[in-house]
C-alpha positions in Angstrom: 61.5 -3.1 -4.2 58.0 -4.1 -3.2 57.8 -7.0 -0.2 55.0 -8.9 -1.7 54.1 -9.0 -5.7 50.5 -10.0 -6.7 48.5 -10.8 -9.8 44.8 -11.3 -9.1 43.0 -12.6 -12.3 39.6 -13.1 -10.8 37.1 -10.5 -12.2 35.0 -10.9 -8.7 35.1 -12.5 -5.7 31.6 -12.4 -4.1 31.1 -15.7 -2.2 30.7 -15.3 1.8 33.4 -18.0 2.4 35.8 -19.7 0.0 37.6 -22.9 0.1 41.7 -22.4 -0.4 43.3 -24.4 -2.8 46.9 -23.4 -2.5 49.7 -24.4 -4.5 53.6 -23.8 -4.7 54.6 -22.4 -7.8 58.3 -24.2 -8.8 58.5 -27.6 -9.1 54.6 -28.2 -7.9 52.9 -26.6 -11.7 55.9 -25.4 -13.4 59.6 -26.8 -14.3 62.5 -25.3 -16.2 62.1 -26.4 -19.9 66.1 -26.1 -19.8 66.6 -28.9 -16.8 68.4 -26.3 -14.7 67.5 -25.7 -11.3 66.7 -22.1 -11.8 65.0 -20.5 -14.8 67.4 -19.1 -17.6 65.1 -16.2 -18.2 61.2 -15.7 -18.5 60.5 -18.1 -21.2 62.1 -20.9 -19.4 59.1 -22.8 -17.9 56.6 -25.7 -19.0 53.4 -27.6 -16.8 55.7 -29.6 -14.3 53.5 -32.5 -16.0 50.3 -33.4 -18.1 47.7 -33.8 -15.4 48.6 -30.0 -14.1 45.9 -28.1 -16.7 43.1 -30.9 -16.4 43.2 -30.7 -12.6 43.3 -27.0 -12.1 40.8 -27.1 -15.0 38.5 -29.3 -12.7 39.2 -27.5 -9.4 37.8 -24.3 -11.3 34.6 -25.1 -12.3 33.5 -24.5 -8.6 33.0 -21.1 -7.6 33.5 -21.6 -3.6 37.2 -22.6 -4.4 39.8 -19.9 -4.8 42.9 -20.9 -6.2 46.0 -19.1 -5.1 49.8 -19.8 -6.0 52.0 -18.8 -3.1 55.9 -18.4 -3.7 59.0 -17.6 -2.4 61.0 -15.3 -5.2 63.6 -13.8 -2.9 65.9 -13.8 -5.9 63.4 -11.4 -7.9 65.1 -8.2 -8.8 68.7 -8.8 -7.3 69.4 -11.2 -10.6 70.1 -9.0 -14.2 68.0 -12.5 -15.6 64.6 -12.1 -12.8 63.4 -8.6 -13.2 60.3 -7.7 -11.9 58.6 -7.2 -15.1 60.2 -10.3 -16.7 58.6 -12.4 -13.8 55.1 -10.7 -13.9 55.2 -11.3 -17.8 56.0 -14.9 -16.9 53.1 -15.2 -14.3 50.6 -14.0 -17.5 52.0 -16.5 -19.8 51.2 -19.1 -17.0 47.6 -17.7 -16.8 47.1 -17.4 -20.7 48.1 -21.3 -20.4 46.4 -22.4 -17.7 43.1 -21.0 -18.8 42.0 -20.3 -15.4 42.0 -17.6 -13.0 43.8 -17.6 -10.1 45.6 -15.3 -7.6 49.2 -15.5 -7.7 51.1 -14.1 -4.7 54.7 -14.1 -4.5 57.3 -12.9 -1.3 60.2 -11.1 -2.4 62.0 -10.8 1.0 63.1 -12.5 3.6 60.1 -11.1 5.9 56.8 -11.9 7.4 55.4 -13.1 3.9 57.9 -15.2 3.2 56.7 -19.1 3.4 56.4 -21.1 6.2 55.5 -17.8 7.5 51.9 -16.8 7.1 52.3 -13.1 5.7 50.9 -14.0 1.8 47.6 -15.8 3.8 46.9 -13.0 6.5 47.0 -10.3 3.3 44.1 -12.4 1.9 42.2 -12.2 4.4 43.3 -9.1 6.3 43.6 -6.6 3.4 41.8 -8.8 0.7 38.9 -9.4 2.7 38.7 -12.9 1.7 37.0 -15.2 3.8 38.0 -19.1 4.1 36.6 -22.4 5.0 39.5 -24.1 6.6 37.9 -28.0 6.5 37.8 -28.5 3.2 41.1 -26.2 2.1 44.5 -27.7 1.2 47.7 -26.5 0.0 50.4 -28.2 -2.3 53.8 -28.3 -2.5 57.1 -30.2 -3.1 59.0 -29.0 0.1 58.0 -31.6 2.7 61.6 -33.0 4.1 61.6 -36.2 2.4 64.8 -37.3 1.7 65.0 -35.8 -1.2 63.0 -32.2 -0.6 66.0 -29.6 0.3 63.7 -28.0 2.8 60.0 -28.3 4.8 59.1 -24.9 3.8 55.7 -26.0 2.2 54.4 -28.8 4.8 55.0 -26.3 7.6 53.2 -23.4 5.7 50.1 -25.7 5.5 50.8 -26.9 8.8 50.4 -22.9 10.2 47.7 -22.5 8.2 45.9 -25.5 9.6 44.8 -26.8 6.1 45.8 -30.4 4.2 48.7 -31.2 2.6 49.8 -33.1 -0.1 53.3 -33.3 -2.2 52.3 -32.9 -6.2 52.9 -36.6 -6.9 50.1 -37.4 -4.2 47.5 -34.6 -5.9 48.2 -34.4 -9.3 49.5 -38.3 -10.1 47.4 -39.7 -7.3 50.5 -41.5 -6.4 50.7 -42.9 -2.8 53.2 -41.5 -0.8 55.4 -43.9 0.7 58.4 -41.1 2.1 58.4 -40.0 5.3 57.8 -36.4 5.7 60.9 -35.1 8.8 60.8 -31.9 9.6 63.8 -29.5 10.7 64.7 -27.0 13.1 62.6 -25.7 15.7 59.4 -27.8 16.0 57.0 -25.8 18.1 57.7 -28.2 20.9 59.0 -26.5 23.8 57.3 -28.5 27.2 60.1 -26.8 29.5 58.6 -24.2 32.2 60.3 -21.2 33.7 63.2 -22.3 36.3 63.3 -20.6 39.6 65.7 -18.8 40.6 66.6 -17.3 44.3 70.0 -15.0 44.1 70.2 -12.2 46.4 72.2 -9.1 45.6 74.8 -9.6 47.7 78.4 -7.6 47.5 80.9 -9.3 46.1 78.6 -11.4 44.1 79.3 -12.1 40.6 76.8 -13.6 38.3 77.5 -14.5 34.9 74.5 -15.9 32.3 75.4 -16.9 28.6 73.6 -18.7 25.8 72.3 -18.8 22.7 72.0 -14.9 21.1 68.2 -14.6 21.3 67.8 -17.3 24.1 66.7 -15.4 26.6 69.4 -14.6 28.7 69.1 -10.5 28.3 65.6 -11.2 29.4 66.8 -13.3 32.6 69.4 -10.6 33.5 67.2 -7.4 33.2 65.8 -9.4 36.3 68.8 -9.2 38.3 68.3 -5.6 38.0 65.1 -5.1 40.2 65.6 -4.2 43.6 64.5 -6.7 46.2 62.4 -5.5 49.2 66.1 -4.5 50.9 66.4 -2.1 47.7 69.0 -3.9 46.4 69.8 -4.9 42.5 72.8 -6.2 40.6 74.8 -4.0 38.4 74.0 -4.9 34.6 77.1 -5.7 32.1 77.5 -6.6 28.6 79.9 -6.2 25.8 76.7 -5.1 23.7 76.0 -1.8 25.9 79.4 -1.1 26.9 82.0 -2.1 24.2 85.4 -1.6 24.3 84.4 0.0 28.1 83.2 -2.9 28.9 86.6 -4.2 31.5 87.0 -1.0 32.8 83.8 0.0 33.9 83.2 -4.1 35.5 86.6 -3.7 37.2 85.6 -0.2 38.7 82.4 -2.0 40.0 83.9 -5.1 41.2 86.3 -2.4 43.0 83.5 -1.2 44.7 82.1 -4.6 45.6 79.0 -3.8 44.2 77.1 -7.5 43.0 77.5 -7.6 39.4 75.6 -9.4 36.3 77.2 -10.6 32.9 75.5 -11.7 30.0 76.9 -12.9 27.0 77.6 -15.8 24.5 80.4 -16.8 26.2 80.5 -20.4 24.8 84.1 -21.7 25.7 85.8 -22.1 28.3 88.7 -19.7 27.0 86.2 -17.4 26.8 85.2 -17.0 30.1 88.6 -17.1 31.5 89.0 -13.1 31.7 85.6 -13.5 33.9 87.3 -16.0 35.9 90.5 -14.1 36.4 88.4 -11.0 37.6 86.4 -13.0 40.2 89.3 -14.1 41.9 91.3 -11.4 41.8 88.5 -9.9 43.7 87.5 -12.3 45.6 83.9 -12.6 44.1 81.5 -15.3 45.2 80.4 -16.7 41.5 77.3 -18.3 40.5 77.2 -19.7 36.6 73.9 -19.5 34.6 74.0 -21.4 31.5 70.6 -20.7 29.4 69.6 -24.1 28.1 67.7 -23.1 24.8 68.4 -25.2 22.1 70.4 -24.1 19.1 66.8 -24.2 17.3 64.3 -23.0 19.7 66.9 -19.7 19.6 66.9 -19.6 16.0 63.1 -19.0 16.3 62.8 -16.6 19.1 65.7 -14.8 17.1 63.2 -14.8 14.2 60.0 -13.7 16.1 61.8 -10.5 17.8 63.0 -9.5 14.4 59.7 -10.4 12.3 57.3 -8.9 15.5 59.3 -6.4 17.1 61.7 -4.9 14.7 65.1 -6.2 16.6 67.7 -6.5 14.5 68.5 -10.1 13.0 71.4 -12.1 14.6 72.6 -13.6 10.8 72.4 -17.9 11.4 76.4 -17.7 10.9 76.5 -16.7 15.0 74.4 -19.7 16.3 76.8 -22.0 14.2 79.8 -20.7 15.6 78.9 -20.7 19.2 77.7 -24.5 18.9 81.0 -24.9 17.2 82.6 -23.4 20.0 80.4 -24.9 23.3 82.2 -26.1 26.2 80.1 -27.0 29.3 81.5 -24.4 32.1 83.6 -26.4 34.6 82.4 -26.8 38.1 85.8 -26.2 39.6 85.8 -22.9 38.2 83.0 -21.7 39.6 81.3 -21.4 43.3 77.7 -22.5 41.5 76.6 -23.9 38.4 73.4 -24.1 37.1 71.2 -24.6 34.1 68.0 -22.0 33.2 64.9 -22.9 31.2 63.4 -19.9 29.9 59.3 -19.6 29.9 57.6 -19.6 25.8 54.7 -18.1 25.7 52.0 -19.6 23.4 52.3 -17.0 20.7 55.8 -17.4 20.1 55.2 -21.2 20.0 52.6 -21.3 17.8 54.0 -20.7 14.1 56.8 -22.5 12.1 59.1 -19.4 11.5 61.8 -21.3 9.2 
């Protein structure tokens, strides 16, 4: 199945630099003529209201605007109702009606096209060649977390693409909009620098770093691993490269009193008891890093390494069961606590990701 699905009904496109006029599709021009939430099949649509037409109408009469519909239709070919020629078919009806052109784009997976990501925009300009004036574009939609919006997808895709927004009530009712706008989950806004850290690889030295998957704690340990200028490095482990090895072969190192670094998730206190019970039984010296990346700020960086660099996808049911499961580690059961605040670089902070 393709990733992205476009319809470009403009015959030319031969202005230097356009302005964007971007719209949602569902629930910001079109509603379900049945009153369900989601379209019985591809007849099931009307003009979300009477001022849609006129205003679209208006908007293109100017040739330096190019109006593009940008959607989210994950649920395009995995429905026996949505096939991807019953929705194509439905996008012509919607031109035929609208009497205007228009280029509709539409992400059909969960990937980098898929809104507030800004996939569907870089293809217009990367592979489309289509230039835009930022100061004067705007994008609408009716995902803005108010109160009653289930999500923010829209006002953080115009908020990555730098551009004005506006809910439809506000553009195509000119009503004034009195409901706050709240947005969710990671919110770019990550002030915390890189903590400094001075552990020497010392025998009979455990260290032990858990957190958040994707918080940075793999990152942090691969550290541990360097020799310092005596040529000494801790001993990596985790259950991830070792599995069902993974006792055995830290037993047979702690043996040897070589120093030793654990990551994992390790988010109760039951479950860093085995951990416990192996530094005293040989007489370790044990120092506690707890990664402090929030639940959200993982949730992103968890994104970003499987959007940008093809790591696999930690599903969102893992980050609610380990802040389900959190316990702050206990100071009387180790020698050293403390608390790490991984470094975000600027291009992982830039972009709303979910």
């Amino acid at each position: 199945m393709p990733e992205l699905l476009i319809k470009n009904y403009y015959l030319s496109l031969d202005q230097p630099r356009y302005y964007l006029a971007g719209f949602d599709l569902d629930y910001t021009l079109i509603k379900t003529k049945s009153g369900n939430v989601f379209p019985k099949n591809k007849n099931d649509w009307e003009l979300l209201n009477d001022q849609i037409k006129p205003k679209l109408t208006e908007l293109s009469k100017n040739n330096k605007i190019i109006i593009v519909i940008f959607s989210n239709q994950k649920g395009i070919g995995c429905d026996k109702n949505v096939s991807i020629e019953d929705f194509t078919d439905k996008i012509d009806q919607i031109h035929k009606t609208l009497e205007i052109n228009f280029i509709f784009m539409g992400a059909l997976q969960d990937d980098i096209y898929r809104k507030p990501r800004i996939g569907m925009y870089k293809h217009l300009t990367n592979v489309l060649k289509i230039k835009f004036n930022k100061a004067n574009s705007f994008y609408v939609g009716d995902m803005a977390g108010r109160p009653s919006d289930k999500f923010d997808t829209d006002i953080k895709f115009a908020s990555n693409l730098g551009i004005k927004f506006f809910v439809p009530e506000q553009y195509f009712l000119e009503e004034t909009n009195t409901q706050l706008f709240k947005l969710s989950g990671y919110l770019l806004n990550n002030s915390s620098s890189n903590t400094k850290l001075n552990i020497k690889p010392e025998s009979n030295h455990m260290v032990i770093i858990s957190g958040y998957p994707g918080s940075g704690k793999s990152h942090l340990a691969n550290k541990f691993t360097k020799p310092d200028s005596t040529g000494k490095s801790f001993e990596l482990f985790s259950r991830d490269n070792f599995g069902t090895k993974f006792h055995k072969k830290l037993e047979d190192a702690l043996a040897n009193n070589k120093p030793v670094v654990i990551e994992g998730l390790y988010p109760s206190n039951a479950s860093r008891q085995e951990l416990k019970n192996l530094a005293d039984k040989y007489k370790y010296n044990c120092t506690y890093i707890l990664v402090k990346t929030t639940y959200e700020l993982a949730y992103h960086l968890n994104l970003y390494r499987h959007l940008y660099n093809n790591n696999n996808r930690v599903p969102e049911i893992v980050y609610m069961k380990y802040r389900k499961d959190f316990e702050h580690p206990q100071e009387s059961d180790w020698d050293t606590v403390l608390e790490y605040h991984p470094h975000i670089s600027k291009k992982i902070n830039k972009y709303f990701l979910y």
